[in-house]
N, C-alpha and C positions, 0 to 999 in steps of 0.2 A: 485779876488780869495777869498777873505775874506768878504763879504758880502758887505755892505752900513757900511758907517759913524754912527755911535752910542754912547750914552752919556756916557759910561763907561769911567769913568778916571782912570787910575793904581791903588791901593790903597796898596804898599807893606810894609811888616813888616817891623816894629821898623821903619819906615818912612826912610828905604833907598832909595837911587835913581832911579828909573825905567830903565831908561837907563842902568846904570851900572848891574842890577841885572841881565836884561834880557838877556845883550850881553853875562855875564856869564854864563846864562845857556845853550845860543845859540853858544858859545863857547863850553863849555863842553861836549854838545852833540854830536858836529860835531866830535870831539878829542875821544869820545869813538868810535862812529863809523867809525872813520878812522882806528882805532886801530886794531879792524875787534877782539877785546876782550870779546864783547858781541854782542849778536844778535841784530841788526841794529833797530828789531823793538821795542826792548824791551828797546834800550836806547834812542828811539822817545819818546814812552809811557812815561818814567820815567820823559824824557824833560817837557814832555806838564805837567804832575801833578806838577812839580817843577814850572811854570809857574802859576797854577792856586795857589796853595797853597802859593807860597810866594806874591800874591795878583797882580800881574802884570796883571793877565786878572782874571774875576770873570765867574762861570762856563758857562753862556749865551754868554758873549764874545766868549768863548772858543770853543764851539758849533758852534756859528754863520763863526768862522776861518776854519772850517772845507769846503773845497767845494767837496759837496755831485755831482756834475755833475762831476768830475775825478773820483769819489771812483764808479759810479756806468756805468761809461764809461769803466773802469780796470774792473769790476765785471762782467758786462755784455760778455764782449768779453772773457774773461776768461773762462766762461761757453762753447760761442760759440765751441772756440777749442778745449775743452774738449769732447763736443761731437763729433765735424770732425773730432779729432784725430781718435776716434775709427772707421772711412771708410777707414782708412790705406791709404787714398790720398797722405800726404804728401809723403809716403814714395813711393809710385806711381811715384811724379814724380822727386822724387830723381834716383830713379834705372831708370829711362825712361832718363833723362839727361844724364846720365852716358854711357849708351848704343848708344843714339844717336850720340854721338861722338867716340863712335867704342871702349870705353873702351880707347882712348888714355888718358893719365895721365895730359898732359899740358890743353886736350880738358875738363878733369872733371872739374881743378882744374876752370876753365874760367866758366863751365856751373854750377857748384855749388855755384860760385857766383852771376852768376845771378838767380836762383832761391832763395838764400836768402833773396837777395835784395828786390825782386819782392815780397817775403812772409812778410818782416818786413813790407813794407811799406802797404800792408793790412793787416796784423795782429801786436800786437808786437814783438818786436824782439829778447826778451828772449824766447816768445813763439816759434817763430822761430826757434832759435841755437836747445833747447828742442827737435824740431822736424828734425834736419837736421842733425845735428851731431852725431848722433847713424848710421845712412843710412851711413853717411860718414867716420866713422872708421871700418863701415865690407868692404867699398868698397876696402880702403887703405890697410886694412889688407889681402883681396885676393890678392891683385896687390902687396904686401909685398915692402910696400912705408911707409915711415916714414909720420906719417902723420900732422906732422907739419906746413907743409907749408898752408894745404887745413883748417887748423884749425884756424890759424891766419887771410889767407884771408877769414874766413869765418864771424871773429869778425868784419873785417873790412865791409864788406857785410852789415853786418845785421845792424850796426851803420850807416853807409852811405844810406840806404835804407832808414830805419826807419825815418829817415830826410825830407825825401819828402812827409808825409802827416801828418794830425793832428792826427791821432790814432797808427802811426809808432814807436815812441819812448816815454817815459814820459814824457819828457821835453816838446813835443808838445802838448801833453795833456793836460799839467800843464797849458803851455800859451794860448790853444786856450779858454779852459774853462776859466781864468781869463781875457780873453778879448776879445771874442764872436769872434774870428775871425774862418771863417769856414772851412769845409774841403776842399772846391773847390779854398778858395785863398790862404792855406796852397801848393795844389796841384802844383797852377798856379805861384807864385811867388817862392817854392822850389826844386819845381820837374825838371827843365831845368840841372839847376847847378848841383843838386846829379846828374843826369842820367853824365852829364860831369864828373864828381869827381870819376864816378863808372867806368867811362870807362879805364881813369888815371890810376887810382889803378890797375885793373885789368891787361892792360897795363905791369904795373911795377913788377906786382908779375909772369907775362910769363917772364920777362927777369932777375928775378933775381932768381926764381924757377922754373917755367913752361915749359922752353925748354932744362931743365936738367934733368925733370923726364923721365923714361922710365919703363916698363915693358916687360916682357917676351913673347911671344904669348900665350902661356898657362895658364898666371896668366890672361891675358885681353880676354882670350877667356873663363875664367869660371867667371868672370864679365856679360860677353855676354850671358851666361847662366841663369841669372838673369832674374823671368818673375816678370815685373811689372802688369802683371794682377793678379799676387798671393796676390801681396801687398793690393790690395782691400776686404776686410773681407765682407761690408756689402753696397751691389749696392744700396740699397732702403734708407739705410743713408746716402749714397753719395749725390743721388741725394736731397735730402731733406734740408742736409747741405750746399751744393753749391747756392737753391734756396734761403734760408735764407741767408747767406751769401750777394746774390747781392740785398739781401731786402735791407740788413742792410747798405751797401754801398750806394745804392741808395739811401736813408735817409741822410747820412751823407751827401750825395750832395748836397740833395735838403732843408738841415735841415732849411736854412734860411727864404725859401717862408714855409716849414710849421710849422714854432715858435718851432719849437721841438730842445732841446739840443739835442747834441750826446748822451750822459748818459739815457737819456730816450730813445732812437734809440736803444743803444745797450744790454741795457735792458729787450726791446719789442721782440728783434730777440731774447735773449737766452732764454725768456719765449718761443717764440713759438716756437723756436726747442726743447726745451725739452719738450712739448708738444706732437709736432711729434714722438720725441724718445721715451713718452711713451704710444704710442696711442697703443691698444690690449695688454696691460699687465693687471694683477690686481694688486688690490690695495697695495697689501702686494708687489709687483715684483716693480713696480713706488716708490715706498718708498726707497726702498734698491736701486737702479737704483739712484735717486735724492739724497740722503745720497752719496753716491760714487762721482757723479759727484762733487759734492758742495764740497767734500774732496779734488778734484784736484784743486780748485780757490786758487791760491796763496794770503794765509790770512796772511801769513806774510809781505808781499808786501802792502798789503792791510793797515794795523796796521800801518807800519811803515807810510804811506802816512797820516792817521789819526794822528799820534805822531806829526808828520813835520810840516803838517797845521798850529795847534795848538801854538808850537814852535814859529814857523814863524810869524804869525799872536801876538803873544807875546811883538816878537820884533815890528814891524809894529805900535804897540797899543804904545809903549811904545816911541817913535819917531826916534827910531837910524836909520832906514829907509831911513826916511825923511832927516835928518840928512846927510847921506852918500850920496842921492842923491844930494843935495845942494850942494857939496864939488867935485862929481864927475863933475855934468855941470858947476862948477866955473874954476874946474882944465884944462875941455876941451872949455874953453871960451864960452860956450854955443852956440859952431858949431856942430849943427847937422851928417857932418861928421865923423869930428873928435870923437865924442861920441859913434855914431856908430860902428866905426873901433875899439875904444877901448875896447867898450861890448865885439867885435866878438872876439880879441886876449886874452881881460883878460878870458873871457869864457872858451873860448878853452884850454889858460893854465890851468886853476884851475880844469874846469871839466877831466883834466886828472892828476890833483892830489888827488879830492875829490871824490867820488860817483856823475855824473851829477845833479841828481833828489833832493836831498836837495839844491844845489846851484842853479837851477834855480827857485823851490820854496821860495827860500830869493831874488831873483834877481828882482821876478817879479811886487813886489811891489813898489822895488828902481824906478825901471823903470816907472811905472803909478805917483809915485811922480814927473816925470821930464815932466809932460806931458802940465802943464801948463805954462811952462818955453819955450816951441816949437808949441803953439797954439794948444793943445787939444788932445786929444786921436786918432784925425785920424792922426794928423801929426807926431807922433812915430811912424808909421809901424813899416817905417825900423828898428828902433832899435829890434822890436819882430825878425825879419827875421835877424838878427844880433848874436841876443841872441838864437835862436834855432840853425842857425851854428855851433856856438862858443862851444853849450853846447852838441850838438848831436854830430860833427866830433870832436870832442875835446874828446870824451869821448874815443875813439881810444888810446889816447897816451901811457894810461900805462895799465898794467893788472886791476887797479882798478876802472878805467875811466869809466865803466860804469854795469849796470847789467849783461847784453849777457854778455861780458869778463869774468866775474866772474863763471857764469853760465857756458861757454865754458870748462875754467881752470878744472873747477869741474868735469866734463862730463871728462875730457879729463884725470885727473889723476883717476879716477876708473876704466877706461880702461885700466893704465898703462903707458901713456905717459904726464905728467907730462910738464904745462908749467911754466915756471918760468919768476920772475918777471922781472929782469936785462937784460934777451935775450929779450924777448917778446920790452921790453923799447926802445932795440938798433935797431930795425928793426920799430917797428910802430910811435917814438913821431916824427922823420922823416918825415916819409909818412903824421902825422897828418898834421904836419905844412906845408907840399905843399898844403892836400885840404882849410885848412884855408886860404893862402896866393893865391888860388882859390875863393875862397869863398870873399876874401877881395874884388879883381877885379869885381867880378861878380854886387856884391852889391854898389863899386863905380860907376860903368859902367850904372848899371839901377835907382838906387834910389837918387845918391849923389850928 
């Protein structure tokens, strides 16, 4: 994730400690943005200049911590659903879900989780909640359904999804880019157990909510009034986006036989649909069109990944790292199980006390340090398949656990329903810890 090995030594003021200076700032940062006091990316940013200025990395270091194949793998895709949003598909087949199960209530709340799911794990899964959750509180709202229950299983959807592929969630992002692993073995070794873990859940939320819901024939008959062909704005974007789409999937498959990162895959497709989108405009109409769109790339998302790096790579340079990983393979005798299993609970726990995405960008280093302790970078898989578990289901636990939740919460108090953090904690850290103690078996069973 941070480039090649490079001669920069620390060089910090007044010759303090490297270690000490950096864990503090890598402390401090984490502590503002838990604190949710300042904007997450503005206290990355401030992170990483605190790092280059008190000399722990010098500005080429700092550069080189940055990996440009996540920022332009998030950038890329970001673009893409920018423009498929506006063929009104998603929202197509939210109202088409809804309808196919006749407007019953227990049927949405099942069929809205599975298109979440199905959406994270190709797109991600903020983008997702984004595009799901507006369709799902006008549904809730004619069905005059409190719409809590369809909002929680919706967080748990798009986290649980997002797991099963390497563009689904950031965590996966993070670690497929920092260790070349691809989207077909991200598919093949994650996608059994989520599709298990999604059925669970699903499962639990009909018997603890879904065969209590009921509506009226009147409220689910102007449900049923719903034309998901209205929801299509533009048939020629549709199709253009869907094509690009399985370009850019197909790429991701085959990224391996054609040398190409994901980042340059995802890239390529949002240049060529925005090509498409502005093909018979002029110049003056493309301009304002690509202005607009590039305004919807979440650059704060963006920044703060850019802050983290930096940060992170910081610590890394300066050996606490190194350091913590020595201590964890001593603590676990240096059994590979045992290691493993430890990634996946401590993961799960923390990522549901912290923001997933900075604790598996400090994770993943740890982790490539333990690699010559287990004979080499192939013999860690598991610990990767371990550490995306742990950080993707884990990020379920609390309202803060991960971006989607936050995102959801948001969405959901503008509307007026309002989730809170203490309910939301009593119903999901639960649920977390069956898909992990899932998740555990699965990964004993094939890898251990």
């Amino acid at each position: 994730m941070h480039g090649e090995a490079h001669a920069w030594v620390p060089q910090v003021l007044f010759g303090l400690n490297a270690m000490w200076v950096s864990t503090l700032v890598l402390v401090a940062t984490y502590a503002v943005i838990m604190s949710e006091k300042m904007n997450r990316a503005i206290a990355a940013l401030l992170g990483a200049g605190a790092m280059i200025l008190l000399g722990v990395l010098n500005q080429e270091a700092a550069i080189r911590g940055v990996d440009f194949n996540t920022i332009a793998l998030l950038i890329g895709m970001m673009l893409v659903v920018a423009i498929t949003r506006r063929s009104g598909v998603f929202q197509y087949v939210a109202i088409w879900s809804a309808k196919k199960v006749q407007a019953n209530p227990a049927g949405i709340l099942f069929m809205l989780q599975i298109v979440t799911a199905l959406f994270s794990s190709l797109l991600d899964n903020v983008t997702t909640v984004l595009l799901v959750v507006p369709v799902t509180l006008v549904i809730t709202e004619e069905l005059k359904l409190k719409p809590w229950p369809f909002l929680v299983a919706l967080i748990f959807a798009s986290n649980i999804g997002g797991t099963s592929t390497l563009i689904g969630d950031p965590p996966n992002i993070l670690i497929g880019s920092a260790t070349g692993l691809t989207f077909n073995q991200f598919v093949l070794n994650l996608a059994p157990v989520v599709f298990f873990i999604q059925l669970v859940t699903a499962a639990l939320f009909h018997l603890m909510w879904g065969r209590k819901l009921h509506a009226a024939p009147e409220d689910r008959a102007r449900v049923m009034g719903f034309s998901e062909a209205e929801a299509i704005t533009d048939v020629r974007l549709l199709k253009q986006s869907l094509a690009v789409l399985a370009l850019i999937i197909g790429g991701f498959i085959g990224s391996h036989s054609l040398g190409l990162e994901p980042g340059t895959i995802a890239m390529f497709g949002a240049a060529l649909l925005l090509l498409l989108y502005c093909l018979g405009r002029n110049a003056e109409e493309q301009s304002h069109e690509v202005h607009h769109l590039f305004g919807e790339v979440e650059w704060v998302t963006i920044f703060f990944f850019v802050g983290l790096f930096i940060v992170v790579s910081g610590v890394e340079k300066a050996g606490v790292l190194g350091m913590l990983a020595e201590m964890l393979v001593s603590m676990t005798g240096g059994d590979m199980k045992v290691t493993a299993i430890a990634i996946l609970w401590a993961s799960a726990i923390l990522s549901a006390v912290v923001d997933n995405i900075p604790f598996v960008a400090t994770m993943i280093p740890l982790i490539k340090s333990m690699a010559p302790v287990f004979g080499g970078e192939q013999a860690i898989e598991p610990l990767w398949w371990a550490l995306s578990l742990g950080a993707c289901l884990g990020g379920n636990g609390t309202l803060v656990g991960a971006s989607a939740n936050l995102t959801v919460a948001g969405l959901a108090e503008r509307a007026g329903h309002p989730i809170r953090f203490i309910p939301f904690m009593k119903v999901a850290f639960g649920l977390m810890l069956l898909s992990i103690a899932i998740s555990n078996v699965y990964l004993v069973l094939r890898y251990l």
